[in-house]
mmCIF file of the protein (N, C-alpha, C, O) and its ligand, coordinates in Angstrom:
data_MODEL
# 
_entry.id   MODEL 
# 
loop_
_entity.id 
_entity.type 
_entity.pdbx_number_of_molecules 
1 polymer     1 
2 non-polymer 1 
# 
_entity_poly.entity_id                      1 
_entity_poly.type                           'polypeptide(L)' 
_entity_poly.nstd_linkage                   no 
_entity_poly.nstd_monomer                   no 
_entity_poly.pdbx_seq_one_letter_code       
;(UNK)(UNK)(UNK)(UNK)(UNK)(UNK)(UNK)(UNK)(UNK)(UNK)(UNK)(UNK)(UNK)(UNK)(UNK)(UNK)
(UNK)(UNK)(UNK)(UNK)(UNK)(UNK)(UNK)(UNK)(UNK)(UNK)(UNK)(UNK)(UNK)(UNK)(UNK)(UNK)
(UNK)(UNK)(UNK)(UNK)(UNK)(UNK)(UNK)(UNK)(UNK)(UNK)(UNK)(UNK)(UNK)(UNK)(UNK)(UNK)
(UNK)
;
_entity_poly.pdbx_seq_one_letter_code_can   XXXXXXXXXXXXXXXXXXXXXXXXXXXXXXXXXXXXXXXXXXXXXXXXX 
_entity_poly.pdbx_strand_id                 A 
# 
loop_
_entity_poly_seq.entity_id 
_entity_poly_seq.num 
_entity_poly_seq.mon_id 
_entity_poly_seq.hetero 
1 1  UNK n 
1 2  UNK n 
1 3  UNK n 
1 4  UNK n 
1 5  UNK n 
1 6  UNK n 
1 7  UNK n 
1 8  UNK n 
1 9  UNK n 
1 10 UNK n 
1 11 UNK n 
1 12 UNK n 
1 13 UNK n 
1 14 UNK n 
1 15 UNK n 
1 16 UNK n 
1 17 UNK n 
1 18 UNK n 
1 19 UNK n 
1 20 UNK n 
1 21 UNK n 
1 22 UNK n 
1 23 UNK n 
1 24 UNK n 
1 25 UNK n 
1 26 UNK n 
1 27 UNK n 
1 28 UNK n 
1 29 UNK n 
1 30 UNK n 
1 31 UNK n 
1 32 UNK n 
1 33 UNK n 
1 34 UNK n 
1 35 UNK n 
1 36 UNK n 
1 37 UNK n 
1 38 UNK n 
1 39 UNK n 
1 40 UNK n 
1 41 UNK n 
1 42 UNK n 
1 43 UNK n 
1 44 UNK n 
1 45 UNK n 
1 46 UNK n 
1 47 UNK n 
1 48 UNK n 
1 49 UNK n 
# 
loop_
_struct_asym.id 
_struct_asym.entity_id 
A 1 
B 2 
# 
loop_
_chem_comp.id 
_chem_comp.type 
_chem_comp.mon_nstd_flag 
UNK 'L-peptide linking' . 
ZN  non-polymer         . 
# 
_pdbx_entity_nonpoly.entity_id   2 
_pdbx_entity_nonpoly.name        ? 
_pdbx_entity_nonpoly.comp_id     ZN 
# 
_pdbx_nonpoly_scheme.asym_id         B 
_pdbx_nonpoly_scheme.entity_id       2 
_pdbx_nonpoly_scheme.mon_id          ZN 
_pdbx_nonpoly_scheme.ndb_seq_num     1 
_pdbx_nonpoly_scheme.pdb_seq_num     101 
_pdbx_nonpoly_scheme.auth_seq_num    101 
_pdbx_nonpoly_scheme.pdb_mon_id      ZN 
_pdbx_nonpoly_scheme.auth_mon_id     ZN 
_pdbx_nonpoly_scheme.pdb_strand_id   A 
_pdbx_nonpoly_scheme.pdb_ins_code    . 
# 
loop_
_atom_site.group_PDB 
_atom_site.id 
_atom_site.type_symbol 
_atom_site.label_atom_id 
_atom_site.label_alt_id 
_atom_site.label_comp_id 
_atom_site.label_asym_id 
_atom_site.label_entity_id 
_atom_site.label_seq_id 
_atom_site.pdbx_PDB_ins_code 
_atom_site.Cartn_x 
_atom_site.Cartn_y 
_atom_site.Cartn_z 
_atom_site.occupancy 
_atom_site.B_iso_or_equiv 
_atom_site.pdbx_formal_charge 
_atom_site.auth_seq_id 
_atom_site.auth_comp_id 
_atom_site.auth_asym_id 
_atom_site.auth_atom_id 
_atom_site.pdbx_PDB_model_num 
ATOM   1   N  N  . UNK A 1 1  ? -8.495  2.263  -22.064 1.00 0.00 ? 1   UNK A N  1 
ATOM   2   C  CA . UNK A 1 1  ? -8.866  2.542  -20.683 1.00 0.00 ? 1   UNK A CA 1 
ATOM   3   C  C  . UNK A 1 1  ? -9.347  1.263  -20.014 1.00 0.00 ? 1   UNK A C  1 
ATOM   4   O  O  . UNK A 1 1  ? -10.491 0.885  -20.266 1.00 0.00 ? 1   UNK A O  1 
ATOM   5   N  N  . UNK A 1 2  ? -8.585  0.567  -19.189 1.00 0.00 ? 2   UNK A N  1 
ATOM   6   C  CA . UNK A 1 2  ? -8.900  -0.556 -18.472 1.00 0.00 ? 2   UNK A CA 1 
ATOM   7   C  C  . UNK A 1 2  ? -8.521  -0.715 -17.352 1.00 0.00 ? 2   UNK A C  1 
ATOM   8   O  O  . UNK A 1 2  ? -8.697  -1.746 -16.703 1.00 0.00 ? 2   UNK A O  1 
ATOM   9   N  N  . UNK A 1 3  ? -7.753  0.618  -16.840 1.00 0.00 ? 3   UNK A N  1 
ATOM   10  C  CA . UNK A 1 3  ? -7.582  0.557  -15.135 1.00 0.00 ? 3   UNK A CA 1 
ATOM   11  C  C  . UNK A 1 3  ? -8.406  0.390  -14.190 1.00 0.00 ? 3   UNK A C  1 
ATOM   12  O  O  . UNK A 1 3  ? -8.007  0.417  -13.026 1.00 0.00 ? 3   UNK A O  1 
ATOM   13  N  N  . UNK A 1 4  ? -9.544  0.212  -14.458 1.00 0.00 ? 4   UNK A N  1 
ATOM   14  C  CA . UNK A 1 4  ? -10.429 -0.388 -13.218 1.00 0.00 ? 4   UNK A CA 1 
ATOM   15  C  C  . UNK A 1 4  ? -11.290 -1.459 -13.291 1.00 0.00 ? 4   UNK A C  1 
ATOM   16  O  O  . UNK A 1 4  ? -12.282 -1.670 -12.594 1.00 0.00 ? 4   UNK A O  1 
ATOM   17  N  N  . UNK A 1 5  ? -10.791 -2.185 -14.280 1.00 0.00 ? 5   UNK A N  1 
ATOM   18  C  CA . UNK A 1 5  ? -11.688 -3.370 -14.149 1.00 0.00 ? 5   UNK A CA 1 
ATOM   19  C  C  . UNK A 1 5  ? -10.330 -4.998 -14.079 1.00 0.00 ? 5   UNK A C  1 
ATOM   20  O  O  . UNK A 1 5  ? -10.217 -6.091 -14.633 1.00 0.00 ? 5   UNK A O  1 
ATOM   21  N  N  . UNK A 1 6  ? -9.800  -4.419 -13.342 1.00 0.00 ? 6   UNK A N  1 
ATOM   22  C  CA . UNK A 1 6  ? -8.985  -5.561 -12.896 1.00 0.00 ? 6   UNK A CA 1 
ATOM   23  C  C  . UNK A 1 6  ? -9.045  -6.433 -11.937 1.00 0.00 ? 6   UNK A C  1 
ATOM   24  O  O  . UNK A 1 6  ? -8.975  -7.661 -11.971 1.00 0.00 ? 6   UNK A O  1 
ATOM   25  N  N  . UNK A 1 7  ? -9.284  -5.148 -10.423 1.00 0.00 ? 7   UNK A N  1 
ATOM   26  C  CA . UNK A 1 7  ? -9.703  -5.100 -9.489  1.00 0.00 ? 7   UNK A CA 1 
ATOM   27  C  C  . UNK A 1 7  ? -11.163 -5.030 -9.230  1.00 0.00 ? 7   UNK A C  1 
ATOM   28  O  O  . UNK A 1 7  ? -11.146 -4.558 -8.093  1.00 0.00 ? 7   UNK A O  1 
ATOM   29  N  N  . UNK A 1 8  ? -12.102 -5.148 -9.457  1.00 0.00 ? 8   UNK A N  1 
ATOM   30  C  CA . UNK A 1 8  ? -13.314 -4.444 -9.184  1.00 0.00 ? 8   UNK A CA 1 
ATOM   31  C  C  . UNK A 1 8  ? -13.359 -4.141 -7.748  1.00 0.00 ? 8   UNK A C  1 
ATOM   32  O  O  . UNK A 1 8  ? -13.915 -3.071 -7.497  1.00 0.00 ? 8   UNK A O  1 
ATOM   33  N  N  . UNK A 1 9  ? -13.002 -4.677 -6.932  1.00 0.00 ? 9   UNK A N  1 
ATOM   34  C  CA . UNK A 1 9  ? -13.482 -4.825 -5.410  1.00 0.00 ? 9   UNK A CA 1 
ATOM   35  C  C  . UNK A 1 9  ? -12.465 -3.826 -4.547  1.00 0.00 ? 9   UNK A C  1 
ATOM   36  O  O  . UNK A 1 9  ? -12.595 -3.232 -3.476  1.00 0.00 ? 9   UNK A O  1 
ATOM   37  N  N  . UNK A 1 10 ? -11.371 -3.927 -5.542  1.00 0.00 ? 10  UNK A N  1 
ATOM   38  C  CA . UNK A 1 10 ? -10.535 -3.272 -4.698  1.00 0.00 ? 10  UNK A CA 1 
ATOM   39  C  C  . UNK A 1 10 ? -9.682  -2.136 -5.399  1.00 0.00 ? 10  UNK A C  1 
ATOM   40  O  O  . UNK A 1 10 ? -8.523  -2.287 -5.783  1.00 0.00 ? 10  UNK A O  1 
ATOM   41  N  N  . UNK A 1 11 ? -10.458 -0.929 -5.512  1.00 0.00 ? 11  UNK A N  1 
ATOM   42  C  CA . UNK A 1 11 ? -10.051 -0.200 -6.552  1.00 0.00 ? 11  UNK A CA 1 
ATOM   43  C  C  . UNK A 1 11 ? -9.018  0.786  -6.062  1.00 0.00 ? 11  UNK A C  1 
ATOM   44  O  O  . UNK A 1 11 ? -8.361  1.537  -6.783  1.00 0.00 ? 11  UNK A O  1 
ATOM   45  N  N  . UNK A 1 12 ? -8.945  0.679  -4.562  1.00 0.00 ? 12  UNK A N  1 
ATOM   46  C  CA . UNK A 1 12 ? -7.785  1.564  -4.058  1.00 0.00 ? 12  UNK A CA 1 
ATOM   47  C  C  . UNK A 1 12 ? -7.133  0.465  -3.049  1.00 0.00 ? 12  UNK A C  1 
ATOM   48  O  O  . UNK A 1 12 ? -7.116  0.680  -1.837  1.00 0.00 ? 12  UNK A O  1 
ATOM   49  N  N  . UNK A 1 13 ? -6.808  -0.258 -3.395  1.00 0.00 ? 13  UNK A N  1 
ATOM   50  C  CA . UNK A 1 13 ? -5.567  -1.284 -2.116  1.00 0.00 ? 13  UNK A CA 1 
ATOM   51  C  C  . UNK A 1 13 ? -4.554  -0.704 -1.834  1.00 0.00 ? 13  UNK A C  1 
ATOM   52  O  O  . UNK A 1 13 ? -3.781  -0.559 -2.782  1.00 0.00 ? 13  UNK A O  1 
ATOM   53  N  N  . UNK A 1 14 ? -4.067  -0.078 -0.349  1.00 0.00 ? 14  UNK A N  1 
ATOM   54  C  CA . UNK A 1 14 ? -3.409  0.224  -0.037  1.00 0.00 ? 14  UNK A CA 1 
ATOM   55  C  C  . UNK A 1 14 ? -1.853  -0.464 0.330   1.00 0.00 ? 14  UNK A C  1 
ATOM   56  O  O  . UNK A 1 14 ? -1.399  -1.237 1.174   1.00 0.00 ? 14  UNK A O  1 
ATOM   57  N  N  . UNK A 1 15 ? -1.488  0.099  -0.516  1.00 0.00 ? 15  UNK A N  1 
ATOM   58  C  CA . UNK A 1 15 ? -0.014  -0.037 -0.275  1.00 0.00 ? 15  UNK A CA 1 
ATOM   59  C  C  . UNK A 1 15 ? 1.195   0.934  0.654   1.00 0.00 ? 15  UNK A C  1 
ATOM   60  O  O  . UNK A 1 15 ? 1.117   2.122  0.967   1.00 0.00 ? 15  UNK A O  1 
ATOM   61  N  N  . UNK A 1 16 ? 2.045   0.168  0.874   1.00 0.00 ? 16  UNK A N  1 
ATOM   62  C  CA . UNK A 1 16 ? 2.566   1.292  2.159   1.00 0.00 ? 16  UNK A CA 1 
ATOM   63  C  C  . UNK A 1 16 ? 3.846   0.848  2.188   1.00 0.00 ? 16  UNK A C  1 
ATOM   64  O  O  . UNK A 1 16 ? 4.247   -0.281 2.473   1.00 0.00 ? 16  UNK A O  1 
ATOM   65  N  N  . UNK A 1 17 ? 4.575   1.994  1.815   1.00 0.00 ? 17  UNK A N  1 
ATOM   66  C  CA . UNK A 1 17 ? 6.854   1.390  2.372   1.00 0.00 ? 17  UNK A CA 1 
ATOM   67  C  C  . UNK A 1 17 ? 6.824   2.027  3.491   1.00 0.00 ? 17  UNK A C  1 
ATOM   68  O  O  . UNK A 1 17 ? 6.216   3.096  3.443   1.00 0.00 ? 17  UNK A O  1 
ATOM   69  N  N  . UNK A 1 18 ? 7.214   1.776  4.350   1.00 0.00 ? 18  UNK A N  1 
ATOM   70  C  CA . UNK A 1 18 ? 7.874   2.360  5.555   1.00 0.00 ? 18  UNK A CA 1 
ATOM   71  C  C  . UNK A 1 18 ? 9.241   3.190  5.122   1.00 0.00 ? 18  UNK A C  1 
ATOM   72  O  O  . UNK A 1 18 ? 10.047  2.889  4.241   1.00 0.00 ? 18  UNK A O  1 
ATOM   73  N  N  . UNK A 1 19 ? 9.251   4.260  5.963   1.00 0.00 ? 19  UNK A N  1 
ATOM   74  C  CA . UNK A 1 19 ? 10.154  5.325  5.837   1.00 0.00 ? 19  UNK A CA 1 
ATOM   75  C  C  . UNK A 1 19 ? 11.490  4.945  6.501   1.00 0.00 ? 19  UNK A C  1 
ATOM   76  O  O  . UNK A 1 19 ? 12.574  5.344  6.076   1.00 0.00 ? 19  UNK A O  1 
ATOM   77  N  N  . UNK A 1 20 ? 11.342  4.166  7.546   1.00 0.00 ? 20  UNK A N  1 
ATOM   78  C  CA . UNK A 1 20 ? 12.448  3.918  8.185   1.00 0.00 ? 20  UNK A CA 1 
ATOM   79  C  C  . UNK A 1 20 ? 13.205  2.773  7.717   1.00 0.00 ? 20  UNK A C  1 
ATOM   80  O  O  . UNK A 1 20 ? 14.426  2.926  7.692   1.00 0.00 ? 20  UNK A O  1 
ATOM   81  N  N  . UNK A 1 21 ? 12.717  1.610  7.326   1.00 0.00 ? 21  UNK A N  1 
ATOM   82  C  CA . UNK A 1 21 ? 13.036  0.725  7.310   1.00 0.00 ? 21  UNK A CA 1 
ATOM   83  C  C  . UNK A 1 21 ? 13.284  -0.277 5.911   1.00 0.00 ? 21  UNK A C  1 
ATOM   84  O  O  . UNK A 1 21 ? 13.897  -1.288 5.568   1.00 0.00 ? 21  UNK A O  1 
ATOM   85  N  N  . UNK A 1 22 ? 12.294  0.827  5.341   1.00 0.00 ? 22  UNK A N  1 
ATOM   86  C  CA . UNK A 1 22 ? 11.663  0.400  3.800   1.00 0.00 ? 22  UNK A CA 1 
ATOM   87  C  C  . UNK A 1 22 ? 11.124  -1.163 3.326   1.00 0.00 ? 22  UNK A C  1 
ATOM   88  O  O  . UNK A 1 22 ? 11.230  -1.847 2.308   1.00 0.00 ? 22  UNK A O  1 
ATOM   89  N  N  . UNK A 1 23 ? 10.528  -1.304 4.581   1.00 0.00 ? 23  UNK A N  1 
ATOM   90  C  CA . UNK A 1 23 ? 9.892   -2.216 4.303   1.00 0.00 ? 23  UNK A CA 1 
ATOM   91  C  C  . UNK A 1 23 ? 8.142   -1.946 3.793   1.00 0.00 ? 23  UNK A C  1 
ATOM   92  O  O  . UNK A 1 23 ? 7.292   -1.206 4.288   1.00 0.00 ? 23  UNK A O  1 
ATOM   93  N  N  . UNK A 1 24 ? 8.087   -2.694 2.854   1.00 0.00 ? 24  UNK A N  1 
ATOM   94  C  CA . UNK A 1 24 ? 6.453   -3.069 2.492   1.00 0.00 ? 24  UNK A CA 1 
ATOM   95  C  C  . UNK A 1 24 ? 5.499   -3.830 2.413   1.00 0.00 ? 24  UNK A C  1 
ATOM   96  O  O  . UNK A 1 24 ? 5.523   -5.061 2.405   1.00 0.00 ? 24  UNK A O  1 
ATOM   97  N  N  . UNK A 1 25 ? 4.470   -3.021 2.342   1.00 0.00 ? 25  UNK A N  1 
ATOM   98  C  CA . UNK A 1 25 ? 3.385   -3.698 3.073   1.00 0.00 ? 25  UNK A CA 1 
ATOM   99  C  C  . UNK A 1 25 ? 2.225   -3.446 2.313   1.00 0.00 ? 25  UNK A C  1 
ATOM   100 O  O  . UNK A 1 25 ? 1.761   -2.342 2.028   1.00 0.00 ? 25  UNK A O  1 
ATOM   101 N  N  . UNK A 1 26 ? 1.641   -4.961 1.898   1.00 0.00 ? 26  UNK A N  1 
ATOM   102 C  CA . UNK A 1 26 ? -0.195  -3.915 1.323   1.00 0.00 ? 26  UNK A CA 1 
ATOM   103 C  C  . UNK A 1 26 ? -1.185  -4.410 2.566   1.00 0.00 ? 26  UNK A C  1 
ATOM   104 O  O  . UNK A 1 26 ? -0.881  -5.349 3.303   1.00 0.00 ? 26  UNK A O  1 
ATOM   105 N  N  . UNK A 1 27 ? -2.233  -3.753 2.671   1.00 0.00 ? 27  UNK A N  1 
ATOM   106 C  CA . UNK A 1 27 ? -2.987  -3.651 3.964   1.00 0.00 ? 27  UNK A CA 1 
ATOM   107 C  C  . UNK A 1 27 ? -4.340  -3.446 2.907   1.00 0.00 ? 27  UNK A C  1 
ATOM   108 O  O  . UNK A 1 27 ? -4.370  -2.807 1.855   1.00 0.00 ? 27  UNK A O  1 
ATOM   109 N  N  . UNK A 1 28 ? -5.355  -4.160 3.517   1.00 0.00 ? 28  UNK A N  1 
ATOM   110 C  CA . UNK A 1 28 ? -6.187  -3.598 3.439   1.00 0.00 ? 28  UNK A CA 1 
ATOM   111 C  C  . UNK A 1 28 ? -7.057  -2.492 3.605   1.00 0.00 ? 28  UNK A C  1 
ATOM   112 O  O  . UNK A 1 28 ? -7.770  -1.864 2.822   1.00 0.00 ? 28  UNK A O  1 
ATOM   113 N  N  . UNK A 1 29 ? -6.794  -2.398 4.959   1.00 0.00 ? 29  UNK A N  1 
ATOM   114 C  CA . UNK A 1 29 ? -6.789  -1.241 5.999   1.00 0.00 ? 29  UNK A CA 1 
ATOM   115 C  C  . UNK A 1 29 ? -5.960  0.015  5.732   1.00 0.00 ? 29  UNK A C  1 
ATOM   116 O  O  . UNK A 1 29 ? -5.103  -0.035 4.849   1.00 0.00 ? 29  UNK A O  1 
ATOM   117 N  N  . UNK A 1 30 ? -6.152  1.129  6.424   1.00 0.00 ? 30  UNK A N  1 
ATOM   118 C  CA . UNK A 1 30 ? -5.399  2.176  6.705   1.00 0.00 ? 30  UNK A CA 1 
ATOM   119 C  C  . UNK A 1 30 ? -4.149  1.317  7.487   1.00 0.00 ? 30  UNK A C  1 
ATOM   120 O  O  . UNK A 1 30 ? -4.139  0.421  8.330   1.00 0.00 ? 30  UNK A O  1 
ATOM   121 N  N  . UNK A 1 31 ? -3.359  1.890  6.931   1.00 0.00 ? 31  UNK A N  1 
ATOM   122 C  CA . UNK A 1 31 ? -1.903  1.360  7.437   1.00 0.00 ? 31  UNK A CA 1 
ATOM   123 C  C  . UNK A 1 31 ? -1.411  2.980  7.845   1.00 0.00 ? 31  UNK A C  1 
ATOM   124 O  O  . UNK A 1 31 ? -1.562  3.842  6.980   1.00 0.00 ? 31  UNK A O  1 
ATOM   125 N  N  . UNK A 1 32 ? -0.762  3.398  9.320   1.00 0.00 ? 32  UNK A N  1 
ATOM   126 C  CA . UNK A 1 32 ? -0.080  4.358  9.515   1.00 0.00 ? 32  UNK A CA 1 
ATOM   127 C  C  . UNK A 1 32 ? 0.921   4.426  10.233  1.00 0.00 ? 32  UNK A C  1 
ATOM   128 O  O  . UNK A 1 32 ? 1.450   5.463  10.634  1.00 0.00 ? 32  UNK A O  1 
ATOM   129 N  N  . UNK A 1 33 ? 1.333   3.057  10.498  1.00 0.00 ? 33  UNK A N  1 
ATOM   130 C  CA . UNK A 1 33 ? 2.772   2.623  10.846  1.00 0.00 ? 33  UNK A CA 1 
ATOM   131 C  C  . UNK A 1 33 ? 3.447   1.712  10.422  1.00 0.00 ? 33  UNK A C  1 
ATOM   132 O  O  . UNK A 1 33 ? 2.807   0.932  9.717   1.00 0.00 ? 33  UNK A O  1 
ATOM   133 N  N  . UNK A 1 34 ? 4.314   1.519  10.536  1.00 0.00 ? 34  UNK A N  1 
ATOM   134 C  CA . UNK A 1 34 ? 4.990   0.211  9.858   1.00 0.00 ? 34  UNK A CA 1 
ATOM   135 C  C  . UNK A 1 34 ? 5.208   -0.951 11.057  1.00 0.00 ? 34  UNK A C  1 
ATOM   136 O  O  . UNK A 1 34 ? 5.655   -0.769 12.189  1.00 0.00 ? 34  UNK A O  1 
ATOM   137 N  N  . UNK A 1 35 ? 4.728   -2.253 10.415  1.00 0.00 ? 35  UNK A N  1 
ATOM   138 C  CA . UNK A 1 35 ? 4.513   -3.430 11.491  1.00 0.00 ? 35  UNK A CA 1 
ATOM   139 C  C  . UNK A 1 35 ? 5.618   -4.064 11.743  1.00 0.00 ? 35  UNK A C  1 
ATOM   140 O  O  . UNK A 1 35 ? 5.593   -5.093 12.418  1.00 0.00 ? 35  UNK A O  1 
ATOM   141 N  N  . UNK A 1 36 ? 6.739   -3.570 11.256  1.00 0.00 ? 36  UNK A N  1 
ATOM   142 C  CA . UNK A 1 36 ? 7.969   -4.300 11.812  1.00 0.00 ? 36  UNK A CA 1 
ATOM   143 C  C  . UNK A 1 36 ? 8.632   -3.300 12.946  1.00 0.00 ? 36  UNK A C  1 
ATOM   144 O  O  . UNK A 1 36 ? 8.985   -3.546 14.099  1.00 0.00 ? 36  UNK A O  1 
ATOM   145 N  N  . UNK A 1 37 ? 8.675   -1.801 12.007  1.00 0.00 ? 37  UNK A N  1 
ATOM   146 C  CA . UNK A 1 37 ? 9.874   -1.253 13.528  1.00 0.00 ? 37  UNK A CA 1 
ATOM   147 C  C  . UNK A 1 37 ? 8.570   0.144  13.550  1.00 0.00 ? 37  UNK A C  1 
ATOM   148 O  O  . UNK A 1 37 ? 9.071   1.225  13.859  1.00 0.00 ? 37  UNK A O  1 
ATOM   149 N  N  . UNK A 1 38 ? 7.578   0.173  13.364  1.00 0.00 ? 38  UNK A N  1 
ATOM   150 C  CA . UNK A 1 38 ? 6.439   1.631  13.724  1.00 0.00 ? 38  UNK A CA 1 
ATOM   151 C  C  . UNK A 1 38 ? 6.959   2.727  12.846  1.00 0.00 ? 38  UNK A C  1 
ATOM   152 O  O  . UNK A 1 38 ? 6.051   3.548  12.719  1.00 0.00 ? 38  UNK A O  1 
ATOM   153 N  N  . UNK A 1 39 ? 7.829   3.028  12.308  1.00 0.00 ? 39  UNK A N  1 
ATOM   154 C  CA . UNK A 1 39 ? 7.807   3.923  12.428  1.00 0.00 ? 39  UNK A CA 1 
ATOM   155 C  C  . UNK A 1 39 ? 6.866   4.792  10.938  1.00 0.00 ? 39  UNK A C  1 
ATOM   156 O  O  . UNK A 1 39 ? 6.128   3.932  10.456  1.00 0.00 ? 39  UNK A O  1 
ATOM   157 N  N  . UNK A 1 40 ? 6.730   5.991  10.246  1.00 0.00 ? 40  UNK A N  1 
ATOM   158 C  CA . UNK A 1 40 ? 6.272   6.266  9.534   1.00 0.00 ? 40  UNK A CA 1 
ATOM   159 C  C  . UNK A 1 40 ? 6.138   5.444  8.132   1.00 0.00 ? 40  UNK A C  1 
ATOM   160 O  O  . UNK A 1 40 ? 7.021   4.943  7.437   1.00 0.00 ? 40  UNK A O  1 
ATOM   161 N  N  . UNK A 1 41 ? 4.967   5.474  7.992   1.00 0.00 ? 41  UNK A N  1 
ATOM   162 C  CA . UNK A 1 41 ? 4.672   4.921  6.065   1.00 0.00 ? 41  UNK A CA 1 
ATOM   163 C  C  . UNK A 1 41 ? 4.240   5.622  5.466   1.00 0.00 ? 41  UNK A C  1 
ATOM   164 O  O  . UNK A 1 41 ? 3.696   6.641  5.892   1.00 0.00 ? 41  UNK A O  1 
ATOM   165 N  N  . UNK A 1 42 ? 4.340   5.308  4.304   1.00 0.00 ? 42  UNK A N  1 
ATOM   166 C  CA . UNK A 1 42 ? 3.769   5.974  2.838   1.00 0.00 ? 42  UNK A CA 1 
ATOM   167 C  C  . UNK A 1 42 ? 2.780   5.424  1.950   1.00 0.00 ? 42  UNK A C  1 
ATOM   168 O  O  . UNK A 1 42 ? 3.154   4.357  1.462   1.00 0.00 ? 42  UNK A O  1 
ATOM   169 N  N  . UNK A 1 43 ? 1.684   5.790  1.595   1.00 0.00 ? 43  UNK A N  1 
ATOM   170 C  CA . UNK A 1 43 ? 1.019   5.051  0.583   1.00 0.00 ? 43  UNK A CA 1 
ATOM   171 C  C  . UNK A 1 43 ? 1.391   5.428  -1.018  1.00 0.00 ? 43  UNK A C  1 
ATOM   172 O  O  . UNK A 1 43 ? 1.199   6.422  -1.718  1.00 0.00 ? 43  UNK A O  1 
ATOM   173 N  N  . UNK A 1 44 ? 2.030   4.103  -1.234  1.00 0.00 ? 44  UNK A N  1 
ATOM   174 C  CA . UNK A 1 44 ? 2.128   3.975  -2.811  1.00 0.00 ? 44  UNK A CA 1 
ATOM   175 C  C  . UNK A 1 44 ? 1.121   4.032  -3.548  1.00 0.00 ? 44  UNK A C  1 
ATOM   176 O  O  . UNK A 1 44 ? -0.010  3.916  -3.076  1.00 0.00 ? 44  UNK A O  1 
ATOM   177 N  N  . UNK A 1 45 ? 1.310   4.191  -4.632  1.00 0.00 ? 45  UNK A N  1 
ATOM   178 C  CA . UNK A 1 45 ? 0.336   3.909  -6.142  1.00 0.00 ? 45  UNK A CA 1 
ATOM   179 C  C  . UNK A 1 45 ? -0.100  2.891  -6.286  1.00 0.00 ? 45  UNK A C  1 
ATOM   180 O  O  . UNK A 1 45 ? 1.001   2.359  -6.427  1.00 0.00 ? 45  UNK A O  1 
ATOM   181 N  N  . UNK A 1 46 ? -1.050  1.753  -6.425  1.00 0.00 ? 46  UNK A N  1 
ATOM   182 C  CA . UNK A 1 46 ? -0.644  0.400  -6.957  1.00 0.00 ? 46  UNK A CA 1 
ATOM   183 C  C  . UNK A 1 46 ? -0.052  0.445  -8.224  1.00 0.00 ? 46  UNK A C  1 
ATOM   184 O  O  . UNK A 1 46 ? -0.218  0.924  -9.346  1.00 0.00 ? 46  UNK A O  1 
ATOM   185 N  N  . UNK A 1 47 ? 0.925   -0.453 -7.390  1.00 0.00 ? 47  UNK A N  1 
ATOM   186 C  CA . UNK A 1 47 ? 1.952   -0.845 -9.162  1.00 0.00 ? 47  UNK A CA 1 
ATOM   187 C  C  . UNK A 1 47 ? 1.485   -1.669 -9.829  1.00 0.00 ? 47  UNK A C  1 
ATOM   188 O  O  . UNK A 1 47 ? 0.601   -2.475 -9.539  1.00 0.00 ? 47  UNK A O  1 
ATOM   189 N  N  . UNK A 1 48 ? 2.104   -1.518 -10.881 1.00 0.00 ? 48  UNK A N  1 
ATOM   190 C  CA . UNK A 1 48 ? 1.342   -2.211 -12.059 1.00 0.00 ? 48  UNK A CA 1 
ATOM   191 C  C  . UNK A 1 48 ? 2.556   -2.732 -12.934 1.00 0.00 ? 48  UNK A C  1 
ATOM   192 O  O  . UNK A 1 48 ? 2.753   -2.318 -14.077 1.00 0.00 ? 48  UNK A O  1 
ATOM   193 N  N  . UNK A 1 49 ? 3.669   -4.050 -12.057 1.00 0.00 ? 49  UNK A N  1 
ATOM   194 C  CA . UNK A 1 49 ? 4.316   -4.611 -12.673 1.00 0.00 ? 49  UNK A CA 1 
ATOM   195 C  C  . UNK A 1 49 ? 4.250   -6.081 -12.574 1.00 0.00 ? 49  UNK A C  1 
ATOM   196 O  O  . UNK A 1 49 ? 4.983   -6.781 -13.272 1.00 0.00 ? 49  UNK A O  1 
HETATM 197 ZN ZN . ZN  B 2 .  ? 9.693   -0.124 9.214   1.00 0.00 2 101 ZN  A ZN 1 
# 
């Protein structure tokens, strides 16, 4: 068990693909559009590759 001591600070970093465009993005922030064409995002998992 060592999934949270990688990050300490940032134990949920948001990640986000856009629906339209599939572009991605990590944000610190709430992300609820996508900064290239607006339109809907998704928050990913952080990956872990
Ligand atoms: Zn987009």
């Amino acid at each position: 068990m060592r999934h949270n001591l990688i990050d300490p600070y940032t134990p949920e970093r948001g990640y986000y693909e856009c629906r339209g465009c599939t572009h991605r993005e990590a944000s610190e922030d709430r992300l609820t559009a996508c900064s290239i064409c607006g339109a809907d995002v998704r928050n990913l998992a952080v990956p872990r590759e």
